[in-house]
N, CA and C atoms as an extended XYZ file, in Angstrom:
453
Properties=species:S:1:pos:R:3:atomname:S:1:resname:S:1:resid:I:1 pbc="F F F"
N         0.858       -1.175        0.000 N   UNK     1
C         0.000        0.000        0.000 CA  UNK     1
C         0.897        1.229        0.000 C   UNK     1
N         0.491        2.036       -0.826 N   UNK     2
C         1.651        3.057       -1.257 CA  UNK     2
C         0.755        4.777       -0.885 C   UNK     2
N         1.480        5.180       -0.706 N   UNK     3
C         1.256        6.980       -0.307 CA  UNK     3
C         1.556        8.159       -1.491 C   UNK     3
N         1.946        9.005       -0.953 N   UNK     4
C         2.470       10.070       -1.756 CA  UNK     4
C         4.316        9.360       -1.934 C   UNK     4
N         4.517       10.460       -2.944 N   UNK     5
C         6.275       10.050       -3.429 CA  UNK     5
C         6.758       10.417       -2.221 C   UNK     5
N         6.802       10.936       -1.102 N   UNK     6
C         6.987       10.998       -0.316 CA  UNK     6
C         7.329        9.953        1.011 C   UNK     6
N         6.157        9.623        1.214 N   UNK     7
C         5.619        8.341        2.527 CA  UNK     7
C         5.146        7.828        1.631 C   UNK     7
N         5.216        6.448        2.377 N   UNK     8
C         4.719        5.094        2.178 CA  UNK     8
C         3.869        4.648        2.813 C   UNK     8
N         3.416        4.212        2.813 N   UNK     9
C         2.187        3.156        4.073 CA  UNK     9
C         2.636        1.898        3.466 C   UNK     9
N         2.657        1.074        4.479 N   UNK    10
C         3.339       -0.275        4.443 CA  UNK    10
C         2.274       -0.956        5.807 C   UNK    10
N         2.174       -2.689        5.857 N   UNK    11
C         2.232       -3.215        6.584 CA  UNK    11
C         3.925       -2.701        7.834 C   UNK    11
N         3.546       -2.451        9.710 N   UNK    12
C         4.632       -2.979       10.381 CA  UNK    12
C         5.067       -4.109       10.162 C   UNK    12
N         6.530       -4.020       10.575 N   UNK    13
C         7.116       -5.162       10.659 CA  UNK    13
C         8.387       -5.544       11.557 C   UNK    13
N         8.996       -6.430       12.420 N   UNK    14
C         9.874       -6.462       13.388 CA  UNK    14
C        10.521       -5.347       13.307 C   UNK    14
N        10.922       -5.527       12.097 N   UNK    15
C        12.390       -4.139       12.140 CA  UNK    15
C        12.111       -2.705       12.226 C   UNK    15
N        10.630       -2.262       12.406 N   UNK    16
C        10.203       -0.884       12.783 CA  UNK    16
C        10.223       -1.054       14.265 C   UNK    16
N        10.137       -1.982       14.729 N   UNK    17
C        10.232       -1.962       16.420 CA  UNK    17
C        10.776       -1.193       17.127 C   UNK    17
N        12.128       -0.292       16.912 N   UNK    18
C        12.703        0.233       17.428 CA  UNK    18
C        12.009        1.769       17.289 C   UNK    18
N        11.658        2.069       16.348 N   UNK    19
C        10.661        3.619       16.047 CA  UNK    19
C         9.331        3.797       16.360 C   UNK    19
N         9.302        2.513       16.414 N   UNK    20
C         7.696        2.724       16.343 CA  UNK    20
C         7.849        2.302       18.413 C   UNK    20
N         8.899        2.111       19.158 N   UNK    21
C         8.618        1.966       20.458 CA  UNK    21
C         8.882        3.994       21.015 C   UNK    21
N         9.273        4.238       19.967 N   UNK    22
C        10.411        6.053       20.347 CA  UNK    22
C         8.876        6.551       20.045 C   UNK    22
N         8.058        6.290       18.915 N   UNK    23
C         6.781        6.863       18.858 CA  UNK    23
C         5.463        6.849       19.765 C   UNK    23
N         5.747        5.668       20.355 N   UNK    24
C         4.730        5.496       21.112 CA  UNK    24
C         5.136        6.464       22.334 C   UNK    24
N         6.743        6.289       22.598 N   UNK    25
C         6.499        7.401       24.094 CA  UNK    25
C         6.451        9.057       23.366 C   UNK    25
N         6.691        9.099       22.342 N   UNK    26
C         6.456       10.489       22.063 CA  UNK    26
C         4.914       10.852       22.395 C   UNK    26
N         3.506       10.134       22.164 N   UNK    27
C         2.644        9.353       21.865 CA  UNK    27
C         1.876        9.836       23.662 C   UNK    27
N         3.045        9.680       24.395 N   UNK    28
C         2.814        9.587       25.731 CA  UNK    28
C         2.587        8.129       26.426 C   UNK    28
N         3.012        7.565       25.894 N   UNK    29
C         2.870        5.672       26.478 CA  UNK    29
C         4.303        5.176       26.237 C   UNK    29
N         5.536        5.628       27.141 N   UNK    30
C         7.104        5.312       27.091 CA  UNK    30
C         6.902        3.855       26.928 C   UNK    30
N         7.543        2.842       26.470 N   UNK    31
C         7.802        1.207       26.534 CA  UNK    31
C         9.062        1.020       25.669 C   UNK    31
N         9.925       -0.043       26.663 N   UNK    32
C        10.813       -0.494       26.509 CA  UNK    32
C        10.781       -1.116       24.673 C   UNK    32
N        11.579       -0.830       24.067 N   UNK    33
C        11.586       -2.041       22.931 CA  UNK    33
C        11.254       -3.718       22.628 C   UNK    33
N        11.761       -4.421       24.291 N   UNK    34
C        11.050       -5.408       24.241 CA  UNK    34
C         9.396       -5.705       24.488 C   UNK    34
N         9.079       -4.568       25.198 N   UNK    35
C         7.719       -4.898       25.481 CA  UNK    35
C         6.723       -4.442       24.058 C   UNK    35
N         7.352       -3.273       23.182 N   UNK    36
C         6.611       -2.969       22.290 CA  UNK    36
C         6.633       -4.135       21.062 C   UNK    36
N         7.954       -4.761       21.093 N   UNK    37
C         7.935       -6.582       20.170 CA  UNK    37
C         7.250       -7.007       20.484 C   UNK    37
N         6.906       -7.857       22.000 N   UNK    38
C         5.743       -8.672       22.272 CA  UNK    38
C         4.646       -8.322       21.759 C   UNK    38
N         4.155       -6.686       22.197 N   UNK    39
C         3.004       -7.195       21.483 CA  UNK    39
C         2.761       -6.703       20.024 C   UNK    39
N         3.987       -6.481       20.041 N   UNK    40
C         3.544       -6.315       18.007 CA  UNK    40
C         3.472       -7.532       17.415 C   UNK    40
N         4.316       -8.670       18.241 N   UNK    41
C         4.072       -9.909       17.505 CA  UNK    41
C         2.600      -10.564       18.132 C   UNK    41
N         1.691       -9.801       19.380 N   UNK    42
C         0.564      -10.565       19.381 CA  UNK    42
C        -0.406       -9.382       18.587 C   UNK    42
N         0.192       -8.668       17.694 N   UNK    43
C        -0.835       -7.892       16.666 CA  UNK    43
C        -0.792       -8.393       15.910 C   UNK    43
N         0.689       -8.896       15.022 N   UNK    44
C         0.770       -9.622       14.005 CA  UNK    44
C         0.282      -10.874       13.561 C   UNK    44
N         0.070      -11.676       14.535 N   UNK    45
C        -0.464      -13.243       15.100 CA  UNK    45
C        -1.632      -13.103       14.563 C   UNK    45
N        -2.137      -12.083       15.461 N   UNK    46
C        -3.830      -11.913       15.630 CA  UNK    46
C        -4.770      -11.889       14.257 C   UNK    46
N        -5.374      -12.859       13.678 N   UNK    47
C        -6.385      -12.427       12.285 CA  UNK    47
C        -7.478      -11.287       12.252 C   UNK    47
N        -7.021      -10.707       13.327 N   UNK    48
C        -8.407       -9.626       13.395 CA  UNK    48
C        -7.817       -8.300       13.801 C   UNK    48
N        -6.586       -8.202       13.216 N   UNK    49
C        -5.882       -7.236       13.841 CA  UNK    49
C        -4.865       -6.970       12.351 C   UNK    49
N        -4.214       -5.743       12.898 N   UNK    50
C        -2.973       -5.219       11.561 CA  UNK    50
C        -2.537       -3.843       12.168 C   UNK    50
N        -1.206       -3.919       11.873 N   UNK    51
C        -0.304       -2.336       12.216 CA  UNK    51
C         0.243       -2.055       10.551 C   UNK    51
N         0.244       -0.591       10.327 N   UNK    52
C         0.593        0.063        9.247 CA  UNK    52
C         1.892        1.255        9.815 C   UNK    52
N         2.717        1.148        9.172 N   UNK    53
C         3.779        2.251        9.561 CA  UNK    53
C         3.606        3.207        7.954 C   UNK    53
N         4.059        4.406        8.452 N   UNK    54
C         4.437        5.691        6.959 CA  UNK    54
C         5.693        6.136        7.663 C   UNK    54
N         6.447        5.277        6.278 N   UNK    55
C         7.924        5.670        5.597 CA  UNK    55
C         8.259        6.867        5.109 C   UNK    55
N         9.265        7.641        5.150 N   UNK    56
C         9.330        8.733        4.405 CA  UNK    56
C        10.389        8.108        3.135 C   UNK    56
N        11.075        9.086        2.530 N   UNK    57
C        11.707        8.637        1.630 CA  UNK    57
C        13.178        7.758        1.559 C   UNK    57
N        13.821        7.931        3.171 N   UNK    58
C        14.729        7.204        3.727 CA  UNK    58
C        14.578        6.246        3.962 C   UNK    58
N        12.987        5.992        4.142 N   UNK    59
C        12.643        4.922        5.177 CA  UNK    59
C        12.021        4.552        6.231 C   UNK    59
N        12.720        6.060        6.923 N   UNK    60
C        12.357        6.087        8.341 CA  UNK    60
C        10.899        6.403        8.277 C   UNK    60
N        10.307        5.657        9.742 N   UNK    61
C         9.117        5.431       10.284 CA  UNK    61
C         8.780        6.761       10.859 C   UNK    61
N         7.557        7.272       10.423 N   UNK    62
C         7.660        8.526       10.849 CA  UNK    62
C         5.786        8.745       11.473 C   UNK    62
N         5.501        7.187       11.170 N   UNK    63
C         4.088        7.208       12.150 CA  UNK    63
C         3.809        5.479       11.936 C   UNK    63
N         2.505        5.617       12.639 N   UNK    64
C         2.225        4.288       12.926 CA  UNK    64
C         0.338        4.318       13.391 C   UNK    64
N        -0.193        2.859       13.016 N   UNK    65
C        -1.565        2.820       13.230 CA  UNK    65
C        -1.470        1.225       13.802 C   UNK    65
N        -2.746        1.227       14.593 N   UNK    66
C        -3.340       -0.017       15.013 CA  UNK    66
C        -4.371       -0.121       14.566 C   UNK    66
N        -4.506       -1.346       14.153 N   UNK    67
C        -6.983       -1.325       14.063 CA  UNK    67
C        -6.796       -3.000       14.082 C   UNK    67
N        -7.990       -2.686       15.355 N   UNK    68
C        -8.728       -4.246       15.327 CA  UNK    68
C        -9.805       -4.478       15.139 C   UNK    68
N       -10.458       -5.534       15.110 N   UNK    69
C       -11.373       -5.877       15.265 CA  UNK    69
C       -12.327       -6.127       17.043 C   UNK    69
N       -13.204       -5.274       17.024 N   UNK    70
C       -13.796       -5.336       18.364 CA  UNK    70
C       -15.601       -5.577       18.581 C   UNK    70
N       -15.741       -7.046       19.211 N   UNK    71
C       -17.125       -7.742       19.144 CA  UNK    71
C       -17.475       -7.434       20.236 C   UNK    71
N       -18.735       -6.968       20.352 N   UNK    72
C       -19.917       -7.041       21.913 CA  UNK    72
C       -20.979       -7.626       21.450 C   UNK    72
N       -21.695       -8.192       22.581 N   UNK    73
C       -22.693       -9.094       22.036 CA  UNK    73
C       -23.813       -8.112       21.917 C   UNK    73
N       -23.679       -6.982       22.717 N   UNK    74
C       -25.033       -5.654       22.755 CA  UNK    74
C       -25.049       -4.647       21.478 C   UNK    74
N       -24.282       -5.225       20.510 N   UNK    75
C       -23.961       -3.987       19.317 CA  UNK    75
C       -23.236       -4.710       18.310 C   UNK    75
N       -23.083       -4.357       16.759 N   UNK    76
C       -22.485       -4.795       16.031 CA  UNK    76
C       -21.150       -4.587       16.222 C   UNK    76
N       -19.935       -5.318       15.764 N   UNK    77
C       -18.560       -5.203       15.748 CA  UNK    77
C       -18.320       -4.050       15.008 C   UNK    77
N       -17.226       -3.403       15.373 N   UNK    78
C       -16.928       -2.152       14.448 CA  UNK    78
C       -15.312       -2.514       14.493 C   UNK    78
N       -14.760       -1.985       14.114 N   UNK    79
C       -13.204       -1.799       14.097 CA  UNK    79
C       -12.712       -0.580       14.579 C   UNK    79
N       -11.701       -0.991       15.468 N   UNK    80
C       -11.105       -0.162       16.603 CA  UNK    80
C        -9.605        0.447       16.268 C   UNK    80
N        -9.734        2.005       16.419 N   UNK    81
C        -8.099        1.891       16.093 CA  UNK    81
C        -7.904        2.336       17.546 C   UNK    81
N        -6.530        1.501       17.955 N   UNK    82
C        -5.636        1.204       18.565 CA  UNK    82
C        -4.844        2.289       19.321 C   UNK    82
N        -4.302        2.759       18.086 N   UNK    83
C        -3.207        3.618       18.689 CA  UNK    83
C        -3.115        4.101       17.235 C   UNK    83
N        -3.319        5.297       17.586 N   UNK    84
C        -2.491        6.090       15.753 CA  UNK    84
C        -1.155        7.373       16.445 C   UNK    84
N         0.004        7.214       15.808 N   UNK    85
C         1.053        8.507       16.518 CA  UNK    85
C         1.571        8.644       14.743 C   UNK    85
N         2.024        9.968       15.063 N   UNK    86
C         3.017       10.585       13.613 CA  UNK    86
C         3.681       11.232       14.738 C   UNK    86
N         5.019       11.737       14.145 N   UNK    87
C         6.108       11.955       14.220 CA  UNK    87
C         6.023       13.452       14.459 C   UNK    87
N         6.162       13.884       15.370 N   UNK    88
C         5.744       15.820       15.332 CA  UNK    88
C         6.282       16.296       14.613 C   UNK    88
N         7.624       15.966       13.677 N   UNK    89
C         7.718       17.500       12.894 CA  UNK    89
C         7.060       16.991       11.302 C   UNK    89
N         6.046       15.778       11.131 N   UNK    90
C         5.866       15.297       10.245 CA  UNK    90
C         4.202       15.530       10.228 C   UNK    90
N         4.174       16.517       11.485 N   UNK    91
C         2.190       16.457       11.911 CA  UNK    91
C         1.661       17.589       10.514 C   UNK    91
N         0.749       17.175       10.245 N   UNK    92
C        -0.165       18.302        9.458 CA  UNK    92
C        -0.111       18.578        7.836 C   UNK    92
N         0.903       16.636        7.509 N   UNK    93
C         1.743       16.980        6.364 CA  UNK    93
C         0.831       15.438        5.438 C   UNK    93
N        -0.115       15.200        6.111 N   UNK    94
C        -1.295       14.041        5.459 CA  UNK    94
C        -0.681       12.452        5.917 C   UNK    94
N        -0.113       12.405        6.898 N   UNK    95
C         0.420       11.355        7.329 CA  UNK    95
C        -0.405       10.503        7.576 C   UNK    95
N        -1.123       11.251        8.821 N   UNK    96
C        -2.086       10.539        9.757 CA  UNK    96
C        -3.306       10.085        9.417 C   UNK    96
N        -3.316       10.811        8.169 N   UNK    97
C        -4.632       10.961        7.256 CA  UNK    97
C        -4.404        9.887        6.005 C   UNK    97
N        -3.352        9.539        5.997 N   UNK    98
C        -2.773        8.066        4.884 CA  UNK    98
C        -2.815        7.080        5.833 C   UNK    98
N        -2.164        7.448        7.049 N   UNK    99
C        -2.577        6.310        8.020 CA  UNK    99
C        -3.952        5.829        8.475 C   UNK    99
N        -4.935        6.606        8.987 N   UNK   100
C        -6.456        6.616        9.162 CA  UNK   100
C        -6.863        5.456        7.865 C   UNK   100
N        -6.363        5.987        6.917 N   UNK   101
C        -7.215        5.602        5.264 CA  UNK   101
C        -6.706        4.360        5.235 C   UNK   101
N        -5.757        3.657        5.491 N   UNK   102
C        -5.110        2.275        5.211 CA  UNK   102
C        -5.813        1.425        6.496 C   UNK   102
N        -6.204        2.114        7.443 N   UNK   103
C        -6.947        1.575        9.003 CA  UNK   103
C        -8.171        1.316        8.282 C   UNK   103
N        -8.845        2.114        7.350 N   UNK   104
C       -10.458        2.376        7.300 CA  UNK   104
C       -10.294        1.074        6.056 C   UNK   104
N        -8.983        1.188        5.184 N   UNK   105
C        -9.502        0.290        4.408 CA  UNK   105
C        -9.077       -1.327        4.617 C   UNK   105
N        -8.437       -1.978        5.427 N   UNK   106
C        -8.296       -2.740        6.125 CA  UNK   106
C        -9.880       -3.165        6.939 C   UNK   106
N       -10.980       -1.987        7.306 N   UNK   107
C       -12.246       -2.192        8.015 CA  UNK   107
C       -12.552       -2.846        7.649 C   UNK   107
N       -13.278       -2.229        5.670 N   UNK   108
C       -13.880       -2.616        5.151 CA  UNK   108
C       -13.692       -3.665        4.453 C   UNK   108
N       -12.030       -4.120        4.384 N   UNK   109
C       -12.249       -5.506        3.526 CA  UNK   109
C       -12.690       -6.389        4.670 C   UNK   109
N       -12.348       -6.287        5.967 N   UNK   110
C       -13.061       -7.466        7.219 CA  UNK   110
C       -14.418       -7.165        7.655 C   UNK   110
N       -15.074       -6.793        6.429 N   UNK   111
C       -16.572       -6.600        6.631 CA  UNK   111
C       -16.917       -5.227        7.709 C   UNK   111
N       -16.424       -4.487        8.331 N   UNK   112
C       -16.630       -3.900        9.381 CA  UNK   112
C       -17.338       -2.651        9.047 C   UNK   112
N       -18.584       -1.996        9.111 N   UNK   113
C       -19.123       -0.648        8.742 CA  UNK   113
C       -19.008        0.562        9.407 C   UNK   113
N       -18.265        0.048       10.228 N   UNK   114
C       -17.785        1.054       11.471 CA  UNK   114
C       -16.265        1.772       11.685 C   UNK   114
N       -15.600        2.655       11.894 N   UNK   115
C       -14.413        2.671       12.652 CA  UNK   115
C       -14.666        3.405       13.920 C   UNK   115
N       -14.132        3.080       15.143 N   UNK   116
C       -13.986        3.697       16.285 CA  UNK   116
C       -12.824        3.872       17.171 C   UNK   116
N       -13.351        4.864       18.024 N   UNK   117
C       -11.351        5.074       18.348 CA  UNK   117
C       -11.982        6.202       19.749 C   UNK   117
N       -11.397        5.839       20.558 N   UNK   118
C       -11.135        6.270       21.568 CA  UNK   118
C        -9.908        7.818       21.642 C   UNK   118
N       -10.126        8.763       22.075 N   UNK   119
C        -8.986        9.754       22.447 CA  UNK   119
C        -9.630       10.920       23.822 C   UNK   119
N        -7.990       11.091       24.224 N   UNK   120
C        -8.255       11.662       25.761 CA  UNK   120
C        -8.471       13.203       25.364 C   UNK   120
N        -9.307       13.497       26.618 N   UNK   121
C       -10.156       14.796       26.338 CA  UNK   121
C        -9.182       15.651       26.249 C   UNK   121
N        -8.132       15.987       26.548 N   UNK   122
C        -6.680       16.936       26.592 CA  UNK   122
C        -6.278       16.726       24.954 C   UNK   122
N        -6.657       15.501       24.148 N   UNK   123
C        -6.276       15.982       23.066 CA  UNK   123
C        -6.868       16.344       21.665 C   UNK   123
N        -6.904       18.146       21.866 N   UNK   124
C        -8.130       18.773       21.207 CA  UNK   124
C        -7.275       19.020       20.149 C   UNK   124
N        -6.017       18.739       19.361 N   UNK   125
C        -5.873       18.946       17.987 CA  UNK   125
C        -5.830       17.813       17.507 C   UNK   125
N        -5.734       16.071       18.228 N   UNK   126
C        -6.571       15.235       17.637 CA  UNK   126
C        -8.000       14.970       17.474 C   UNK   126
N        -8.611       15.831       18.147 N   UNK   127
C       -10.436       15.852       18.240 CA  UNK   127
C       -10.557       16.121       16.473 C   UNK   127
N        -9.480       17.514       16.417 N   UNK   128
C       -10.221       18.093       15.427 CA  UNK   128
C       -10.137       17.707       14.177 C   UNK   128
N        -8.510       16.736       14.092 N   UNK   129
C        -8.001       15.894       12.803 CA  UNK   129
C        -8.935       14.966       12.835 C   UNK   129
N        -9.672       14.205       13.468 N   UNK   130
C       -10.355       12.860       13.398 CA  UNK   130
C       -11.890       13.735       13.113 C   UNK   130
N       -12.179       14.519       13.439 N   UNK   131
C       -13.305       15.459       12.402 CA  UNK   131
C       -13.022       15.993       11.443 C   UNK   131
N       -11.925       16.428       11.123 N   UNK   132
C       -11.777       16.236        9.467 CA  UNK   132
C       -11.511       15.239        8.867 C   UNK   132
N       -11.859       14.061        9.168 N   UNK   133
C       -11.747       12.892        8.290 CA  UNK   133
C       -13.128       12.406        8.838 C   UNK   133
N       -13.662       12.904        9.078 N   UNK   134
C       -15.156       12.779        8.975 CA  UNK   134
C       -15.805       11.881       10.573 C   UNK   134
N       -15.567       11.488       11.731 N   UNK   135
C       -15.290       11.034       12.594 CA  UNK   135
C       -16.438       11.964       13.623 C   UNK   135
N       -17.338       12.113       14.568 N   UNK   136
C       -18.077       12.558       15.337 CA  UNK   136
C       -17.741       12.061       16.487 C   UNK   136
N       -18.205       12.449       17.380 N   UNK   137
C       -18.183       11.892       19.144 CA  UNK   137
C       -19.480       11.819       19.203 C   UNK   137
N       -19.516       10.859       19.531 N   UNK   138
C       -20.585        9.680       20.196 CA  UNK   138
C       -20.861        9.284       21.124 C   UNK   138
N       -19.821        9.576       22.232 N   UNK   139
C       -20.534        9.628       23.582 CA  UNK   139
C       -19.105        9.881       24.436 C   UNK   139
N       -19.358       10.477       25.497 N   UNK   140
C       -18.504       10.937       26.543 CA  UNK   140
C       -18.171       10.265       27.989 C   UNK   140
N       -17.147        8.857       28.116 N   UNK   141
C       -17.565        8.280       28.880 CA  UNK   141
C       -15.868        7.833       29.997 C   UNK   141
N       -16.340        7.534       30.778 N   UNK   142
C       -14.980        7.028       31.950 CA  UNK   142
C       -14.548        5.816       31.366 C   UNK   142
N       -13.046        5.591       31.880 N   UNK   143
C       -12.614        4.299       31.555 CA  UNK   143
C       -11.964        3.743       32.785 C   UNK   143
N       -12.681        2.543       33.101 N   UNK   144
C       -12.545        1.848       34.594 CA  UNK   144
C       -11.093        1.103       34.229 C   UNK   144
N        -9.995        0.762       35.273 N   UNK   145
C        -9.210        0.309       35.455 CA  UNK   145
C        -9.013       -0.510       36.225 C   UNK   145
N        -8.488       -2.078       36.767 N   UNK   146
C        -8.149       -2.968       37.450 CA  UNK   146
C        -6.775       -3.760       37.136 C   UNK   146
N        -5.909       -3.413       38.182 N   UNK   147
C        -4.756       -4.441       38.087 CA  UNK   147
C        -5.211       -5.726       38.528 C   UNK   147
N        -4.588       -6.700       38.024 N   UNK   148
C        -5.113       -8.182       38.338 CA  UNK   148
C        -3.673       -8.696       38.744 C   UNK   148
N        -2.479       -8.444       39.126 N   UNK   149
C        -1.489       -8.323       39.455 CA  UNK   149
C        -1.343       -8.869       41.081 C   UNK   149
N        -0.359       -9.353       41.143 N   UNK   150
C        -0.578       -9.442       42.755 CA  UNK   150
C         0.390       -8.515       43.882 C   UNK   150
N        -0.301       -8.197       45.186 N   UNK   151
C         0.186       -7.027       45.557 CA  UNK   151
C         1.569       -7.448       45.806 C   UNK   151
């Protein structure tokens, strides 16, 4: 899957591991390199799941997307993105917006009529990118937490 002459959109793959772990703490979610392998290899595993990185012309990884697949028995499945980050000095330059589009079209080949995505109320210049790609808020809600860990 190809972009502007510029970026690329590509399937991730092991060897972005190392950028795509520097993105996520840019992202605000720091993780070690090994922990961001694990579970890229239980994204990769997963048939209901896929990560997309955008290459620039070097190469380098200069964003990244998640989308899964997500079932409730009270509602139809929609597809979930994950985690979407670009690269700050790469923001506002259609990255995220090649990334979104390779998420949305990944939906629709797994049947999905939906995309949904979660983002924290502090971040109001992603509110407004995910409304220009056409995206509404739908409801305003808490997210409960439990360690299952032992003390």
């Amino acid at each position: 899957m190809s972009g502007s002459s510029t970026m690329t959109i590509r399937e991730m793959t092991a060897a972005d591991m190392e950028r795509v772990a520097a993105l996520a703490g840019e992202l605000g979610y720091p993780s070690t390199l090994g922990q961001v392998a694990a579970r890229y290899r239980t994204v990769r595993d997963h048939p209901d799941a896929r990560a997309y990185v955008a290459s620039d012309a070097s190469g380098r990884v200069q964003g990244w997307v998640h989308v899964y697949g997500r079932h409730h028995l009270e509602s139809d499945g929609a597809a979930e993105i994950g985690g979407l980050v670009v690269a700050s000095e790469c923001r506002g330059k259609g990255v995220g917006r090649a990334l979104m589009g390779a998420a949305e079209s990944w939906a629709r080949e797994h049947g999905y009529e939906r995309v949904r995505l979660g983002s924290s109320i502090l971040r109001i210049e992603a509110h407004d990118f995910y409304k220009r790609l056409g995206y509404s808020v739908v409801k305003t809600q808490h997210r409960f937490q439990k360690s299952l860990r032992e003390p």
